[in-house]
C-alpha positions as CSV (number, residue, x, y, z in Angstrom):
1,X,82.9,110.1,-89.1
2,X,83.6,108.2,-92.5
3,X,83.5,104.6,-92.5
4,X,86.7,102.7,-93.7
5,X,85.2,100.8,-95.7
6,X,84.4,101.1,-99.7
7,X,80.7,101.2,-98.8
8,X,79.2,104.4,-98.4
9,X,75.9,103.4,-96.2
10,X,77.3,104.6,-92.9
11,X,75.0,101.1,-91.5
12,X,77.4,98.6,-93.4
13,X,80.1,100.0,-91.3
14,X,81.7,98.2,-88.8
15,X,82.3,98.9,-84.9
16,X,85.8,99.7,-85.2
17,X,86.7,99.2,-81.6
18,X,86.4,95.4,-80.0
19,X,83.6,94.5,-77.5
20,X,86.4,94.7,-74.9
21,X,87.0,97.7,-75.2
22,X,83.2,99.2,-75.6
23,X,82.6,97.0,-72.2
24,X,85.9,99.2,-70.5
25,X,83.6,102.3,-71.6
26,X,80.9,101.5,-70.6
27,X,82.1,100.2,-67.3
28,X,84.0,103.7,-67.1
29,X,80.5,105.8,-67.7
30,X,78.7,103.7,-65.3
31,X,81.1,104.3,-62.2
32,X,82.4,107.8,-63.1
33,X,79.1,109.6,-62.0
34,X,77.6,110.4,-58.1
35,X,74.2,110.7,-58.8
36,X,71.8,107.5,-59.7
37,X,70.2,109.9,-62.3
38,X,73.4,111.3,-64.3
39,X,74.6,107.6,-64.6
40,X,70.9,106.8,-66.1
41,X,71.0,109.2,-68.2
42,X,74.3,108.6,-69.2
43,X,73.8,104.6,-70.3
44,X,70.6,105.1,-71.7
45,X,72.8,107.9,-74.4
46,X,75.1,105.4,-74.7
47,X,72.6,102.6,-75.5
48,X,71.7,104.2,-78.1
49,X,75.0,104.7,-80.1
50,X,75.5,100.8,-81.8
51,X,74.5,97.7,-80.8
52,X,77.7,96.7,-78.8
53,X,77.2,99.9,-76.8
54,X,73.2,99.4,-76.9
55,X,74.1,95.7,-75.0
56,X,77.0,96.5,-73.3
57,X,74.8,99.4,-71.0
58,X,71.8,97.6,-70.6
59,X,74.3,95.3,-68.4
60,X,74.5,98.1,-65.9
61,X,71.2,99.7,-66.6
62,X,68.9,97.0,-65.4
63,X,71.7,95.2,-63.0
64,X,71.0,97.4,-59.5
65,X,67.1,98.0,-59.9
66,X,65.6,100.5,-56.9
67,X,61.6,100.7,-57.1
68,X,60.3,103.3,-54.6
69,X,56.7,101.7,-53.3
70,X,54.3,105.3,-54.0
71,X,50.9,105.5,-55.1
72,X,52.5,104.8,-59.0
73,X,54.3,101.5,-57.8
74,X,52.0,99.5,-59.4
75,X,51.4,100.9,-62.6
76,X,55.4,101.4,-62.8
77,X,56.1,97.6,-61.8
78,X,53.4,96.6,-64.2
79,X,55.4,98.7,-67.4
80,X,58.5,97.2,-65.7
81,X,57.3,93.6,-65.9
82,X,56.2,94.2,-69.3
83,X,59.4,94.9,-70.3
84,X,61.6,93.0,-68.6
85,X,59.4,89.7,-69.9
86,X,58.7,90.9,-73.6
87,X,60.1,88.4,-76.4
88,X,62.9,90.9,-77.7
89,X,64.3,91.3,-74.1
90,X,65.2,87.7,-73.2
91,X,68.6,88.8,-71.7
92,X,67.2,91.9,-69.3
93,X,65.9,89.3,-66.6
94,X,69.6,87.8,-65.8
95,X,70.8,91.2,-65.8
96,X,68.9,91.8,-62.9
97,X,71.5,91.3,-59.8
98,X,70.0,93.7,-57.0
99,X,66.1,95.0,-56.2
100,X,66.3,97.5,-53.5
101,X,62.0,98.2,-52.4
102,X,61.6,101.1,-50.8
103,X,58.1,102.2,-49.4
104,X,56.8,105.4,-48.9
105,X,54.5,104.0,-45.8
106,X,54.6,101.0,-43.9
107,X,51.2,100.6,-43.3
108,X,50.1,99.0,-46.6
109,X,49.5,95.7,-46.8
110,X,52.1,94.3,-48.7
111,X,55.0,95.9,-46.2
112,X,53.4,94.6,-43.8
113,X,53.6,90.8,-44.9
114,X,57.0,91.5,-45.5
115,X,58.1,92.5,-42.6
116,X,56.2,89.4,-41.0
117,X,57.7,86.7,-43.0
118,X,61.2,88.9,-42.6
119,X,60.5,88.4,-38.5
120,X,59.5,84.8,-38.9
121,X,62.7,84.3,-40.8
122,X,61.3,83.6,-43.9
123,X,62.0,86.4,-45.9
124,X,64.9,85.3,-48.1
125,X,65.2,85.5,-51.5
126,X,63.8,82.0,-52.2
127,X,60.9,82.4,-50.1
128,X,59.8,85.4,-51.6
129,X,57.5,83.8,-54.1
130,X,55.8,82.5,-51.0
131,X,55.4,85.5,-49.3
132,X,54.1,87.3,-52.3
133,X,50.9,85.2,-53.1
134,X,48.5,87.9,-54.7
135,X,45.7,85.6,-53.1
136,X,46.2,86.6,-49.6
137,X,45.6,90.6,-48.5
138,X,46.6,91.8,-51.6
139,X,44.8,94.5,-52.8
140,X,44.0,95.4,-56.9
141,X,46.8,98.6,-56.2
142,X,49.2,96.3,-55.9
143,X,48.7,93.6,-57.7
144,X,51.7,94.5,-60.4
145,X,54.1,95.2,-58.1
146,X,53.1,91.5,-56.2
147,X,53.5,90.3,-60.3
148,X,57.1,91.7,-60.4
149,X,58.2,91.1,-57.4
150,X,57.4,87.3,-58.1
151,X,59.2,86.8,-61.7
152,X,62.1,88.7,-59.8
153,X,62.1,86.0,-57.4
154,X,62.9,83.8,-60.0
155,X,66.1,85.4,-61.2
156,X,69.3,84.9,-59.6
157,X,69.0,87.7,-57.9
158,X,72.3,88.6,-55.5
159,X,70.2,91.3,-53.0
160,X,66.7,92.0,-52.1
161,X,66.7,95.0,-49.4
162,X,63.7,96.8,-48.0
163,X,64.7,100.3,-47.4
164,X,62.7,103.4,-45.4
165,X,63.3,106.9,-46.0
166,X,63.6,107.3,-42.6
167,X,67.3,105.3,-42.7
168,X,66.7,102.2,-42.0
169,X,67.6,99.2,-43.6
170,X,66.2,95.6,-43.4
171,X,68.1,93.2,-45.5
């Protein structure tokens, strides 16, 4: 594509299309897909066509975040903390509406103070923090998903849902 412009560096052209309109795209790619996966895959190619786009998907990319609790949790929530909290990534963190957890077990520790302070009635989004303190049971396997979980608790998060593969839903 030629730029419209009398420079020639293809960078030094501009987005001809208004923010607007790149959010309407967007939008569109992330609700015209049934699979979780084709819509990833489909905002992460579009994050990386301009800056508008690259800001635009990241919106829906990190908005509805579902972290399945395996013997990988931890080192994934640690790489996911990392980013979510480094310098250049300010905005991912109120971008964050939804966490859906969903453990492979419920025997581990963590689950299970969850689902106590859930029974107590305690289990809401603003006592999260309180539930989480990596003091108490909480082994060295889990201590970066304990770490995310509590800067999540801090966000304005809409939903927190603890899901089992088996169909049922505690939210």
């Amino acid at each position: 594509m030629k730029c419209l412009t009398s420079e020639s560096n293809s960078s030094a052209c501009p987005l001809i299309l208004p923010q607007e309109i790149v959010d309407l795209i967007i939008d569109a790619v992330a609700y015209s897909f049934f699979l979780d996966e084709d819509i990833t895959r489909a905002l992460l190619l579009c994050s990386l066509v301009r800056k508008p786009f690259h800001h635009a998907a990241r919106r829906h990319l990190f908005s509805n975040i579902r972290f399945v609790m395996d013997d990988y949790a931890n080192e994934r929530a640690t790489n996911l903390r990392r980013v979510l909290t480094h310098k250049s990534n300010e905005d991912l963190l109120l971008r964050v509406r939804s966490v859906a957890l969903v453990p492979e077990r419920y025997d581990g520790p963590l689950n299970q103070r969850i689902l106590r302070s859930r029974k107590e009635g305690q289990g809401g989004l603003s006592n999260l923090h309180k539930t989480l303190d990596p003091t108490a049971e909480t082994s060295s396997e889990e201590r970066g998903l304990v770490e995310l979980l509590r800067i999540l608790s801090n966000t304005k998060l809409e939903n927190l849902s603890i899901c089992y593969h088996q169909g049922g839903l505690i939210a």
